[in-house]
C-alpha positions as CSV (number, residue, x, y, z in Angstrom):
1,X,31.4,6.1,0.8
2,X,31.9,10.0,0.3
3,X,32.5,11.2,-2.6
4,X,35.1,13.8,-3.0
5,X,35.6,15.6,-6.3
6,X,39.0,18.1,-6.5
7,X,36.5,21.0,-8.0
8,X,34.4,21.0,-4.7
9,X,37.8,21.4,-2.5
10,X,38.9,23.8,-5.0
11,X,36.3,26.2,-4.8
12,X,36.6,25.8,-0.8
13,X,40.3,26.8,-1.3
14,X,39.3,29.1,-3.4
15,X,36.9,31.2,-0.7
16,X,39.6,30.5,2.0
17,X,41.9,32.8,-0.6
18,X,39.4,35.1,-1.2
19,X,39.1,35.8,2.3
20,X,42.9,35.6,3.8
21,X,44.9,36.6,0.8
22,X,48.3,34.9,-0.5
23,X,50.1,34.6,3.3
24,X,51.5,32.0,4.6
25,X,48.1,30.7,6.3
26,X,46.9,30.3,2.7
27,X,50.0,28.5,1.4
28,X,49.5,25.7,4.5
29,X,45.9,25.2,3.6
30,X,46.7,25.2,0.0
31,X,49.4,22.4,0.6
32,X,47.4,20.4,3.6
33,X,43.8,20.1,1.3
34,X,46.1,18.4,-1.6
35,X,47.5,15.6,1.1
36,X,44.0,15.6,2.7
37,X,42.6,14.4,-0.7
38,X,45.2,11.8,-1.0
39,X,44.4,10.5,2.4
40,X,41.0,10.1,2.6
41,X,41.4,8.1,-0.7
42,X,43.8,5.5,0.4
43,X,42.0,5.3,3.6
44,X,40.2,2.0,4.4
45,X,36.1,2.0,5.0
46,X,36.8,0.9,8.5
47,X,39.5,3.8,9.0
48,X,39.7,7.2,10.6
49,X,42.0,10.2,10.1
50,X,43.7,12.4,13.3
51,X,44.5,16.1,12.1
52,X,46.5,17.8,15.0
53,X,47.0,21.3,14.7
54,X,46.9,24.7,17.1
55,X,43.6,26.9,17.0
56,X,44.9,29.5,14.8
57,X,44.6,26.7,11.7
58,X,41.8,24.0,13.4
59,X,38.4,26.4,12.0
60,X,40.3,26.6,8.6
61,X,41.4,22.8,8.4
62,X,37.9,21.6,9.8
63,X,36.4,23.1,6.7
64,X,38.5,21.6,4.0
65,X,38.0,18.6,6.4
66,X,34.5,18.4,5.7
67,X,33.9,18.7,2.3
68,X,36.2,15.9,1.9
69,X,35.3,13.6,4.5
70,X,31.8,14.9,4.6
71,X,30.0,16.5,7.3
72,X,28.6,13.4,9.1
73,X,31.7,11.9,9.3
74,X,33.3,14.2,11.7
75,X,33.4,12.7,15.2
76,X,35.1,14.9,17.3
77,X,37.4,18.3,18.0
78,X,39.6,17.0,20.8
79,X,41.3,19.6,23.1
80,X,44.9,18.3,24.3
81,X,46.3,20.8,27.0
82,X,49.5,20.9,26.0
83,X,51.0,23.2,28.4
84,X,50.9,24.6,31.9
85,X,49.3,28.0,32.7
86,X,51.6,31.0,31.0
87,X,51.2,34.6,30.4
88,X,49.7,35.6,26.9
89,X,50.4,38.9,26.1
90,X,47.1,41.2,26.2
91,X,45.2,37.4,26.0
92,X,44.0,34.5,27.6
93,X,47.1,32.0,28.0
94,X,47.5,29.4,25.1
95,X,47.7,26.3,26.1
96,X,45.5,23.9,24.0
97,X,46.0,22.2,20.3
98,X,42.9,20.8,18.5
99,X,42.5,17.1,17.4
100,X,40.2,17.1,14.7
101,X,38.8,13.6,14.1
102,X,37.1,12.4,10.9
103,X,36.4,8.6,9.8
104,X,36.0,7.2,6.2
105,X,32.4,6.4,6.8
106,X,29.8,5.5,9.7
107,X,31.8,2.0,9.8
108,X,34.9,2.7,11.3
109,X,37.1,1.2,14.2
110,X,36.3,2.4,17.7
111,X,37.8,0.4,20.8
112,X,36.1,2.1,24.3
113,X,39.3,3.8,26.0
114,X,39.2,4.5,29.9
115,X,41.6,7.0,31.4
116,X,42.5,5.5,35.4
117,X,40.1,7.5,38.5
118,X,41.9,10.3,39.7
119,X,42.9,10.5,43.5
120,X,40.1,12.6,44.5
121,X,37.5,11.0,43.0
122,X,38.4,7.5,44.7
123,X,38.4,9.5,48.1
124,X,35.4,11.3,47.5
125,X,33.6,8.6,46.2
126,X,34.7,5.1,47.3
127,X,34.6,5.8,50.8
128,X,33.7,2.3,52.1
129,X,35.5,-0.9,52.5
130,X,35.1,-4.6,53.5
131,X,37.6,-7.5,53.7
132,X,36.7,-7.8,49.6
133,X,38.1,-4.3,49.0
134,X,37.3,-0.3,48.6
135,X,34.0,0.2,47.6
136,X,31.2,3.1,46.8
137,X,27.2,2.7,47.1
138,X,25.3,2.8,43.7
139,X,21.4,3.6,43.7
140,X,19.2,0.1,42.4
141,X,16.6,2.3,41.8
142,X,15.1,5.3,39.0
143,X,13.0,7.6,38.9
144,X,9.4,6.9,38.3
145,X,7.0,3.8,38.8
146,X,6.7,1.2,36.6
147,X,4.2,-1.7,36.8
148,X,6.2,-4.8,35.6
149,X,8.9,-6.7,37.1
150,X,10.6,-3.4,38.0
151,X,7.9,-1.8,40.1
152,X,7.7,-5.1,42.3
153,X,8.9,-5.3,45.6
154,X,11.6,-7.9,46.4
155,X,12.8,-8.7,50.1
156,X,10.4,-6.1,51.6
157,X,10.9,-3.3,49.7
158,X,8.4,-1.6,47.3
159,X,10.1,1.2,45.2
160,X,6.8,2.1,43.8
161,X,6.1,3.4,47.3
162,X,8.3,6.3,47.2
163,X,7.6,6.8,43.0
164,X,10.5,4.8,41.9
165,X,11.3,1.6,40.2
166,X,14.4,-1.1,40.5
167,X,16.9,0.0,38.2
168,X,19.3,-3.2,37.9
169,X,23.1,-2.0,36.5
170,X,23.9,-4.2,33.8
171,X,27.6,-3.5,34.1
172,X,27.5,-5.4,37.5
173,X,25.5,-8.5,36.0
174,X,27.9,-9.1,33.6
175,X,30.3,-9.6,36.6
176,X,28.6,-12.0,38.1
177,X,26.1,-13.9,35.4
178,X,28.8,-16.3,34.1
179,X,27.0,-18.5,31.4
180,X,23.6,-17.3,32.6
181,X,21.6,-15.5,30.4
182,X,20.1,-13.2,32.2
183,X,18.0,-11.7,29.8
184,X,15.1,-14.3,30.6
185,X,15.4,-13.6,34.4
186,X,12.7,-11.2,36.0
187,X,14.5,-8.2,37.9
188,X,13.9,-10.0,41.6
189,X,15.5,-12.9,40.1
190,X,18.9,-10.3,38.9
191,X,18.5,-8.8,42.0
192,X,18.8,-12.1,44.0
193,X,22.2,-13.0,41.8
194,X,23.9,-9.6,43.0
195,X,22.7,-10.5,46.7
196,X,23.9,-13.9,46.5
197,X,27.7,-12.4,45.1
198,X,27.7,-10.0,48.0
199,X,27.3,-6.9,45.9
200,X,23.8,-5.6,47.8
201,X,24.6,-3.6,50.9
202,X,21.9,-3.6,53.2
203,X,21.7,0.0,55.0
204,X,21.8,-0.6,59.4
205,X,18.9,2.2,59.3
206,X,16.2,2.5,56.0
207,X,15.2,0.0,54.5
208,X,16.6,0.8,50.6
209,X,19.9,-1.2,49.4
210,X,22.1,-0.1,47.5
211,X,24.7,-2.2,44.9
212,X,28.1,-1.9,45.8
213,X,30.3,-0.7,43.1
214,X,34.5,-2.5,44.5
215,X,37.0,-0.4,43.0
216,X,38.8,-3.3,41.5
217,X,35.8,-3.8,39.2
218,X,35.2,-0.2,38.0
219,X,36.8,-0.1,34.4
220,X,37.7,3.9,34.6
221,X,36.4,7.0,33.0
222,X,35.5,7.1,29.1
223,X,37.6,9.0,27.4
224,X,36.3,12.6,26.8
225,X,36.8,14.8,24.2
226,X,39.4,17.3,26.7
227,X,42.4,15.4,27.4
228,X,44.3,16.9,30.6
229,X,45.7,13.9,32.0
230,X,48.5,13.4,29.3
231,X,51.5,16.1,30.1
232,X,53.8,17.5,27.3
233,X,57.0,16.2,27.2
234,X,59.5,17.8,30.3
235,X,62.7,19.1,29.7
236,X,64.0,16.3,31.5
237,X,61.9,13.4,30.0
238,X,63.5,10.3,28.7
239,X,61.6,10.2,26.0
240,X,62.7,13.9,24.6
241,X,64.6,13.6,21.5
242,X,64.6,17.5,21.4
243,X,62.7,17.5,18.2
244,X,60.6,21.1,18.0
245,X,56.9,19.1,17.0
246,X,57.5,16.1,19.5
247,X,54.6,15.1,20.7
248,X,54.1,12.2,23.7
249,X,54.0,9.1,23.4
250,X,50.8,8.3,25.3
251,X,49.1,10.9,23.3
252,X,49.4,8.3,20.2
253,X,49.0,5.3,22.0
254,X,45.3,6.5,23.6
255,X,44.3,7.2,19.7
256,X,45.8,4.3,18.1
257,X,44.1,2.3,20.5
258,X,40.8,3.7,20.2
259,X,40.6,3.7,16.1
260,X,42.5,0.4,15.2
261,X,43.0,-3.2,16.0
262,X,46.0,-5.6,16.4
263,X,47.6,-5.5,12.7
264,X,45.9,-2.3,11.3
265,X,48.2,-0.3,9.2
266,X,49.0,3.1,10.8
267,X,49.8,5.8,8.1
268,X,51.4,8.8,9.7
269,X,52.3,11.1,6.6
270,X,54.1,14.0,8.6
271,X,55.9,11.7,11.2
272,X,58.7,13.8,12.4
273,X,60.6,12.2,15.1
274,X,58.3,8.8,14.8
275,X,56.3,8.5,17.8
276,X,53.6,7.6,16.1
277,X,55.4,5.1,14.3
278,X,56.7,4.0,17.9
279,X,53.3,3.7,19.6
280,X,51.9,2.0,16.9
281,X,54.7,-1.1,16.7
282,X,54.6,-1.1,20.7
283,X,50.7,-2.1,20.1
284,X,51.2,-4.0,17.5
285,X,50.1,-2.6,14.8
286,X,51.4,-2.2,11.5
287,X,52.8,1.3,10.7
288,X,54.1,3.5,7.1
289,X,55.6,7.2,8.6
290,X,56.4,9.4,5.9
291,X,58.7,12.4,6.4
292,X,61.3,14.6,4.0
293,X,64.0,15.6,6.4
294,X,66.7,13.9,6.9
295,X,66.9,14.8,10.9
296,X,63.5,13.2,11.1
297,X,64.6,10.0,9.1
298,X,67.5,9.5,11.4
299,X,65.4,9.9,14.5
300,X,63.0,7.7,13.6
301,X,65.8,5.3,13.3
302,X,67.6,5.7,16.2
303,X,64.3,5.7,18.2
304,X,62.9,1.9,16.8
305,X,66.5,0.4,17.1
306,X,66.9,1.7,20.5
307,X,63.3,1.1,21.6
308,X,62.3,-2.7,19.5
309,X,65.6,-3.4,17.9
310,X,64.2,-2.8,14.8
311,X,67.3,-2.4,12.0
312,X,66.8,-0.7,8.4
């Protein structure tokens, strides 16, 4: 585990103030590195901490951040567009808030996320079709030659003609291998299982085939550390509970997914109107959301009554 001493974040508070002065910036950092302390000391081994905040506080926070949660155990500085293109004034248009994302230690929680193919990429890439479904053509072959299995020919065709070698996708053997192990098959033999479940297409001219990639089995695009697919919450939206800080919904379900399990607690200690609270019982995970106002108390109310029927 880290471990965090109060003097070493004091002295880093204390060079922040030496630097910015008494101002309202300082008082922030002053009161976020207290509950920052508190945080990564109830946190579990396994767990990870989410600090959102805009740019004007994220180079600040990410330094108190590290001498607490140590420098190898930041992860990542996610960019969430959170707005459409504006004006700035005598500047380049503001539209991003920073995700900063630290775990306990080098064991934590992480769940691959995929975000859904956008429009374009399905019709620039998957521009072929049989009666199976919509597909796109996948090279079986990389660079270089190699003199195992690999560098063999199989049906005709030598790779090491051209300097290459049979490059077998593993993602499309697990689709197809069932119970076979096929770790003890040679690559002619892999190649002859993909053939056999139709996913080799056989070029009318050349003599190179290519794996076929159906759109039905591609599981989407990692998650990156730039989120634009996730809009801020419309005027309009039936979700808006016209709470300033509201943030949506599929924001927190994307991170609650990725860094916890079914029945994980999920500690949000600045919850405002709960959404965090709400993605986190509509995965089912267990949730504490901490907040002083009273507006925020009676939001988060409303909102799990109205959304689970949940009652005090």
């Amino acid at each position: 585990l880290v471990t965090v001493t109060d003097g070493k974040v004091g002295e880093v508070i204390g060079a922040l103030h030496s630097v910015l002065g008494e101002n309202p910036m300082m008082a922030y950092l002053v009161m976020m590195a207290a509950r920052l302390v508190e945080l990564h000391r109830v946190l579990k081994p396994t767990g990870s901490l989410y600090l959102h905040c805009d740019p004007t506080a994220s180079h600040y926070l990410k330094v108190v951040l590290d001498t607490i949660f140590g420098v190898q155990n930041f992860r990542n500085e996610i960019i969430w567009k959170r707005s459409g293109a504006h004006g700035g004034a005598r500047r380049w248009g503001p539209i991003h808030d920073s995700i900063l994302f630290y775990s306990k230690t080098n064991s934590y929680t992480w769940n691959p996320v995929v975000e859904d193919y956008d429009k374009k990429y399905i019709s620039d890439f998957y521009r072929y079709s049989d009666e199976r479904g919509v597909y796109r053509l996948v090279t079986l072959t990389g660079a270089g030659v190699r003199t195992g299995d690999s560098g063999k020919p199989w049906k005709g065709v030598n790779p090491t003609g051209v300097g290459r070698h049979w490059a077998v996708p593993l993602s499309a053997l697990a689709e197809v291998a069932g119970g076979i192990d096929v770790s003890k098959m040679s690559t002619q033999e892999k190649l002859d299982l993909l053939d056999t479940h139709g996913l080799i297409y056989w070029p009318p001219k050349g003599s190179v085939p290519q794996q076929k990639r159906y759109l039905d089995m591609a599981l989407g695009v990692p998650i990156q550390d730039v989120l634009t697919d996730i809009l801020p919450i419309g005027s309009q939206a039936a979700e808006r509970l016209g709470y300033p800080t509201q943030k949506p919904v599929a924001l927190l379900e994307r991170i609650i997914a990725a860094s916890s399990t079914p029945g994980d607690v999920v500690l949000d200690p600045f919850c405002g109107c709960g959404t965090s609270i709400a993605a986190a019982e509509k995965l089912g995970r267990a949730w504490i959301g901490i907040d002083i106002t009273h507006l925020a108390i009676a939001l988060q109310k409303y909102r799990l009554k109205a959304a689970f029927g949940l009652e005090d």
